[in-house]
C-alpha positions in Angstrom: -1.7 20.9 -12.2 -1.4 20.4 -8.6 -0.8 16.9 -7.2 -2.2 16.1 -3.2 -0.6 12.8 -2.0 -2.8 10.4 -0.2 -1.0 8.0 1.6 -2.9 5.1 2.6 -1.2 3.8 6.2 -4.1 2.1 7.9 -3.2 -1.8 7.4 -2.3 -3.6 10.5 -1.1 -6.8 8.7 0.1 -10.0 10.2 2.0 -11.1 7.6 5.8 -9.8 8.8 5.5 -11.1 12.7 7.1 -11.2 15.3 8.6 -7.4 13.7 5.1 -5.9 13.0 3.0 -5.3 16.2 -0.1 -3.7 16.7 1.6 -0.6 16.9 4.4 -0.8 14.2 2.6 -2.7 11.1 4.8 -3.2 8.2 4.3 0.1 6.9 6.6 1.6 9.6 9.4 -1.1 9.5 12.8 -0.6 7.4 12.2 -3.5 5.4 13.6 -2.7 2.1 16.3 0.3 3.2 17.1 2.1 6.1 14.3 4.0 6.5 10.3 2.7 7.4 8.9 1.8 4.0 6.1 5.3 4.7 9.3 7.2 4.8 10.4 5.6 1.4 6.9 6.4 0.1 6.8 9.5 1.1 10.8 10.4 0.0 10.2 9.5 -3.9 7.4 12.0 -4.2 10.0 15.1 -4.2 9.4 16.8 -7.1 5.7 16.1 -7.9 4.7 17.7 -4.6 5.2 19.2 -1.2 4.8 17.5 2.0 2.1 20.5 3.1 -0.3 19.3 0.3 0.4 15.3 1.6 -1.9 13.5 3.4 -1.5 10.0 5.8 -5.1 8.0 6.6 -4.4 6.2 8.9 -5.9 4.8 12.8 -5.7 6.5 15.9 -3.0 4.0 17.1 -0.8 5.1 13.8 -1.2 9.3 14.1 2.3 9.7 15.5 4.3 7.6 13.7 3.1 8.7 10.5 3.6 12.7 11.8 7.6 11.2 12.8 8.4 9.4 9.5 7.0 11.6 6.8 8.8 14.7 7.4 7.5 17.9 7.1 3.9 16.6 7.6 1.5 18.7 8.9 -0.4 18.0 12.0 -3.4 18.4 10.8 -2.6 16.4 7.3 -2.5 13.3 9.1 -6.4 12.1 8.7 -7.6 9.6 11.6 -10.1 7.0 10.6 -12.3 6.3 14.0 -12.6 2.8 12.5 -11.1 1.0 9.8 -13.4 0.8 7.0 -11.4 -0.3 3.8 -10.1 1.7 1.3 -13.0 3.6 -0.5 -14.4 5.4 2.5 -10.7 6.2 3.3 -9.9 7.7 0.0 -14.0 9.7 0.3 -12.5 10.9 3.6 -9.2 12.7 1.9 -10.9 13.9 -1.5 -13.3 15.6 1.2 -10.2 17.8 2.2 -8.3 17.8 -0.8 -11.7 19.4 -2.2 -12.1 21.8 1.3 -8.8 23.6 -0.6 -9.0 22.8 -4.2 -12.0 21.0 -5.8 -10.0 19.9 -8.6 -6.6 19.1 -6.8 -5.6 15.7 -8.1 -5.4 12.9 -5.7 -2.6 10.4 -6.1 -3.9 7.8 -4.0 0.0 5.5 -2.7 0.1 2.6 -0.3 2.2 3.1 2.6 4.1 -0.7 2.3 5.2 -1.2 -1.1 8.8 -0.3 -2.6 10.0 1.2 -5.8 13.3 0.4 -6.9 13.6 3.2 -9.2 12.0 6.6 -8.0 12.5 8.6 -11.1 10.6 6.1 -13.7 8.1 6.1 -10.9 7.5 9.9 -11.0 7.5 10.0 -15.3 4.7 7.5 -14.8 2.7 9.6 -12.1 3.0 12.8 -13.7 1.8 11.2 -17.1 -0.8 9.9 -14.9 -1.5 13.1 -13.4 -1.8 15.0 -16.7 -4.7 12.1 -17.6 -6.3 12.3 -14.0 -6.4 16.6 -14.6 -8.8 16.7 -17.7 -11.5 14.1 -15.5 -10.1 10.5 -16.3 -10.0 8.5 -12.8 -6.8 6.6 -13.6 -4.9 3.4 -12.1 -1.6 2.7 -12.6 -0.6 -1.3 -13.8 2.7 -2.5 -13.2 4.2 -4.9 -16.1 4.5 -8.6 -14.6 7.8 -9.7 -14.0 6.4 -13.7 -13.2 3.1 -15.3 -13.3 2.0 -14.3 -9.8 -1.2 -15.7 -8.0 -0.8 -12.8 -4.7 -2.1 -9.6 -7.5 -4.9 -8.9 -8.7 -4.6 -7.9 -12.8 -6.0 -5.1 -14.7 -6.9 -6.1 -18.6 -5.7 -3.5 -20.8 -7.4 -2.6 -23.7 -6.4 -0.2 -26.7 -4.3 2.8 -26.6 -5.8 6.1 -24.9 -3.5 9.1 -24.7 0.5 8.8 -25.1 1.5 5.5 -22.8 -2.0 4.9 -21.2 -4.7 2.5 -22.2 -8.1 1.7 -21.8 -8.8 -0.6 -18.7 -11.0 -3.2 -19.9 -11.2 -4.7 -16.5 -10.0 -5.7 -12.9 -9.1 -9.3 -12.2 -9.0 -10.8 -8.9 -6.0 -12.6 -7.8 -5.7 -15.8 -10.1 -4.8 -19.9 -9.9 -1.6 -20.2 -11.2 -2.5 -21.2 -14.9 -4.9 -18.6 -15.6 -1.9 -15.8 -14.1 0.2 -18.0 -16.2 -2.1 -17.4 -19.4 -2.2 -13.1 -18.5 1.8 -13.2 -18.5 1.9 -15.1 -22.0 -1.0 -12.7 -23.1 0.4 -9.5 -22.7 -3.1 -8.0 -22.1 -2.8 -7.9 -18.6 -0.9 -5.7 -16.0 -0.7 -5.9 -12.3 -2.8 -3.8 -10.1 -0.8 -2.2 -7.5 -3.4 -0.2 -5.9 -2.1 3.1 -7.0 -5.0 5.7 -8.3 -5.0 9.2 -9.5 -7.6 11.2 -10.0 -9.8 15.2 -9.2 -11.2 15.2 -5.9 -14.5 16.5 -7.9 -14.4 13.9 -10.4 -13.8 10.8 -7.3 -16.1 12.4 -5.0 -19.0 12.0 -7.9 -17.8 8.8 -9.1 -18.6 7.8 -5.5 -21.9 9.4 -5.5 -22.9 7.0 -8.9 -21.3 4.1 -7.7 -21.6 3.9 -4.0 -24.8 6.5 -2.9 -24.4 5.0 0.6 -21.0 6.1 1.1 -21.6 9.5 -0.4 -24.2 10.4 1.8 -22.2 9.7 4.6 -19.4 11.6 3.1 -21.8 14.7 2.5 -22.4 14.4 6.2 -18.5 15.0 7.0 -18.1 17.4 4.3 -20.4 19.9 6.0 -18.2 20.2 8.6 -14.2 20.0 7.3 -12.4 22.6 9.2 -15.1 23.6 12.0 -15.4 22.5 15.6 -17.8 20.0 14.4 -15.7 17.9 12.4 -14.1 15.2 14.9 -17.9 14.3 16.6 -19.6 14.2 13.0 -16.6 12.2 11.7 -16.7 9.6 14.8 -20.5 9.3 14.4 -20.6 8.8 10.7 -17.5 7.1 9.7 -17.6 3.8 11.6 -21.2 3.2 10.2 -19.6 3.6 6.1 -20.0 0.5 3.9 -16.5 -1.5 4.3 -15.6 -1.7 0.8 -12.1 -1.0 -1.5 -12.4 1.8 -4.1 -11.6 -0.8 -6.4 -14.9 -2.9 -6.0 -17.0 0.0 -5.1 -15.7 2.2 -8.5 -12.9 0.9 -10.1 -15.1 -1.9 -11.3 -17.9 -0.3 -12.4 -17.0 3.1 -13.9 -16.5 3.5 -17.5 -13.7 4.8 -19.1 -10.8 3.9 -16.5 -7.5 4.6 -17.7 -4.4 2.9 -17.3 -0.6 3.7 -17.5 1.4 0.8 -17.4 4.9 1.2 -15.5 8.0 -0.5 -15.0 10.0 1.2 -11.9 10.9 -2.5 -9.9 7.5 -2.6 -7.8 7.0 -5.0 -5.2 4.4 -5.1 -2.5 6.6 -6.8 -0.5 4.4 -9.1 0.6 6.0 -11.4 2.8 9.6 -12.3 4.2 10.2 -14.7 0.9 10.3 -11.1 -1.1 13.0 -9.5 1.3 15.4 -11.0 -1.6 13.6 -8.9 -4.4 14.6 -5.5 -2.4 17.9 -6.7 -0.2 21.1 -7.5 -1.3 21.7 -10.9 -0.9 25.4 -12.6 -0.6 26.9 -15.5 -2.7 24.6 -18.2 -1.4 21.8 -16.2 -1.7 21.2 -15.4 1.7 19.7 -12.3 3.1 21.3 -11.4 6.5 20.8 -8.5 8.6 21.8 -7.6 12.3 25.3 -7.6 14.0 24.8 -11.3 15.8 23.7 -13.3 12.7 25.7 -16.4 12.0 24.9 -17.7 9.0 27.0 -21.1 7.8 27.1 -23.3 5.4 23.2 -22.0 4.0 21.2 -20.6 1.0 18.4 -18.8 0.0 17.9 -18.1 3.9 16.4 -14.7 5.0 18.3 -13.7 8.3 17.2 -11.1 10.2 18.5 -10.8 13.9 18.4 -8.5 16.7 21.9 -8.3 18.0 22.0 -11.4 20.1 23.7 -13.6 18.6 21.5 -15.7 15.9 22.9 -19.1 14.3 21.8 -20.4 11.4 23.5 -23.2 9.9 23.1 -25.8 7.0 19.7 -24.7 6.3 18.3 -23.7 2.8 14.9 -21.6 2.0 14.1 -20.5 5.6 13.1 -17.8 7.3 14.5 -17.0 10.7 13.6 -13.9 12.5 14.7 -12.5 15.7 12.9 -9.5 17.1 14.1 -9.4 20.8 11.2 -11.0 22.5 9.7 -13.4 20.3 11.5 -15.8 17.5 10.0 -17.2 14.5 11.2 -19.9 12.3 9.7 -21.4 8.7 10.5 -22.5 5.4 9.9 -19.7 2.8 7.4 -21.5 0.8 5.3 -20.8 3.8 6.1 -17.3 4.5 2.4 -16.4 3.9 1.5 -18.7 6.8 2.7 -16.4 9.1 -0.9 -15.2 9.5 -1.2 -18.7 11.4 0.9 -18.1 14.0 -0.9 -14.8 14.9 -4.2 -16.6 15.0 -2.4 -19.1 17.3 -1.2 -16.4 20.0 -4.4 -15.5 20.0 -5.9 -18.3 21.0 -3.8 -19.2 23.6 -4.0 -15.4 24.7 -1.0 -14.5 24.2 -1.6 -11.1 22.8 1.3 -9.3 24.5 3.2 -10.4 21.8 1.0 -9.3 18.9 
């Protein structure tokens, strides 16, 4: 059994401004520890497999920092997408050269930007998962709900399968608070943290059933993996691929999806408000990092600052965030709004700042 990372580093999200730019989205910021959370992803895979058999999608704009951060990397393991196309096409694109080298290499498809508190309960869960994804099951991982959350989608799980894993009964998009509230109480339901393994054979025809479009495209760019031909057939094809996640486009529809439920203290650290989920906080429940924060008489405040010295005082449940040349300032309630602001800058054309 032979196990090729995919990690998936093509998001550009808004959601951690003024920190994430254009050219350092979340995935490459030291969010939960010292290192860019690609580096963490890439870090609790030793063990399972080596960096040469890992692979980084990711945009043109993204190719070096993914080559710095994930050490021992190979040049030509970091996959460029011409054009960002969600994440079925991207996942096509790596089974296409996990197959080139081994047609039934086993893909373990990780987002860049989450964290995982504890590493080894993470790999006991991807190599049961691994074992599953080996004999021709395309598998998902479902991490047990800690809260009724309305950000996750939900996987239903159905009865038992092989050792830990279950039958997936189906996918859920993200709920309203009282029908999350009704999955928690359940105990049917698991959260869907976009992690997948399975054969590059058994993907790359699962994609042919479910999504001919895409596979015909992907045939196109298989025909030419490791000649000359490869970077003009995969800028022609690729940008014209449907845009569509490899949950909707297979996940959905195939029969027989597996699940393996795990519980090693996920979080898709999804905005500033979950900094407290991954940070130590102090006394009052504040979260404080840089050399110039000030932080008096305050709780539940996440502080980040940038070495200037950065005041907060008799405030509760706010985020303030320094980040050299811009500021940004909001309650945590509406730490998702932070999309807003981006939108804003752009219409008053002020994307030097984004």
């Amino acid at each position: 059994m032979k196990i090729y990372p995919v990690i998936m580093a093509g998001g550009s999200g808004t959601r951690f401004w003024p920190l994430s730019r254009k050219a350092t989205p979340k995935q490459f910021l030291p969010l939960a520890t010292e290192r860019p959370l690609i580096a963490d992803t890439a870090a609790r895979l030793k063990g399972l497999a080596k960096p040469s058999d890992t692979f980084v999608v990711c945009g043109k704009l993204h190719a070096g920092p993914a080559k710095k951060w994930v050490k021992g990397l190979p040049a030509k393991n970091v996959l460029v997408e011409p054009a960002a196309r969600n994440t079925a096409p991207a996942i096509g694109l790596a089974a296409l050269h996990v197959a080139k080298r081994d047609p039934r290499g086993i893909l373990a498809v990780l987002p860049s930007d989450h964290h995982v508190a504890n590493p080894v309960a993470f790999r006991h869960v991807l190599s049961d998962a691994a074992r599953l994804a080996e004999v021709g099951q395309l598998v998902t991982l479902g991490i047990k709900p800690t809260h009724a959350e309305t950000g996750f989608g939900y996987i239903q799980i159905g009865g038992p399968l092989y050792g830990r894993a279950r039958i997936a009964k189906g996918f859920k998009e993200k709920p309203d608070l009282a029908t999350a509230e009704a999955y928690l109480a359940s105990g049917d339901y698991l959260w869907n943290g976009g992690i997948f393994l399975f054969r590059a054979d058994v993907i790359l025809e699962a994609i042919a059933q479910h999504m001919p479009e895409l596979s015909k495209g992907l045939e196109k760019i298989a025909k030419t993996v490791g000649t000359r031909a490869y970077a003009a057939t995969l800028a022609k094809v690729f940008p014209k691929l449907p845009s569509t996640s490899i949950d909707y486009g297979v996940m959905e529809k195939a029969d027989g999806i597996a699940v393996v439920p795990g519980d090693f203290g996920w979080s898709d650290l999804g905005s500033f408000s979950a900094l407290p989920e991954v940070r130590k906080a102090d006394a009052a429940g504040n979260v404080i990092s840089g050399k110039g924060a000030l932080v008096l008489d305050s709780k539940g405040c996440v502080v980040l600052a940038n070495g200037r010295p950065l005041a907060v005082v008799g405030m509760e449940d706010v985020v303030v965030v320094d980040a050299g040349d811009a500021v940004l300032v909001l309650s945590k309630a509406k730490a998702q709004d932070v999309r807003k602001v981006v939108e804003a800058l752009k219409a008053k054309k002020l994307e030097r700042f984004l």
